[in-house]
N, C-alpha and C positions, 0 to 999 in steps of 0.2 A: 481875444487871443493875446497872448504875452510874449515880448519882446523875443525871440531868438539867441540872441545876442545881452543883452542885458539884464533879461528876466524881469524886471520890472514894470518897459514901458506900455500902452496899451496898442497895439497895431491899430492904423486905421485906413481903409482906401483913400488912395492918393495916385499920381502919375508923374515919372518919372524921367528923365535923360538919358536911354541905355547907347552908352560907346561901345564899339568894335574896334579893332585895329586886324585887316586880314595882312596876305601877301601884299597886295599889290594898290589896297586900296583904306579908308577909313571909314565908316558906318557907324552916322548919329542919326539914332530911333528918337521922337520927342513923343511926348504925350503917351506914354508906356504905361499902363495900368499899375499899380504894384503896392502894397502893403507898405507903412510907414511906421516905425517906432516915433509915441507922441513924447517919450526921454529922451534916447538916444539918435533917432535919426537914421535909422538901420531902414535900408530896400530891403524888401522881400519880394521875390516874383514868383509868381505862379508855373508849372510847371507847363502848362498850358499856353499861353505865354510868352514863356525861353520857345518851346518846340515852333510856336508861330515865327516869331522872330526869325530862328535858328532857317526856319524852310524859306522865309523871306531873303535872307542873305546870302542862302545858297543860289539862289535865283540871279541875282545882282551881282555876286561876285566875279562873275563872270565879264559879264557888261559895264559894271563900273569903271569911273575913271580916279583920281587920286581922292577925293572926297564926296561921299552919298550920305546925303541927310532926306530921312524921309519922316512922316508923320504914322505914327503907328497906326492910329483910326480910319486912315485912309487907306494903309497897304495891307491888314489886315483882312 
């Protein structure tokens, strides 16, 4: 698959740092699955993924305090 963003590079599975900033709190995801440009360096996520995450934070957002870092392998 070819870059998104640059066209050229080749994508290749990698994992990632995904940040959040909500209202009341901040959310670092570590070890986040996600497509890499081997040019440019471009994230791509899966749609799959975002919605995991997405339903994780909704969870947390709640309960959080000023900073929540979690391991995505594990809260997944």
């Amino acid at each position: 698959m070819n870059c998104l963003n640059c066209k050229t590079g080749d994508m290749f599975e990698s994992t990632n740092t995904y940040f959040v900033t909500l209202n009341n709190c901040y959310v670092i995801t570590e070890n986040v699955p996600c497509l890499k440009c081997s040019q440019c360096s471009e994230i791509f996520y899966k749609a799959s993924v975002l919605e995991n995450i997405d339903s994780t934070i909704e969870k947390i957002e709640n309960i959080s305090s000023k900073i929540f870092i979690m391991d995505y392998k594990t809260a997944a």
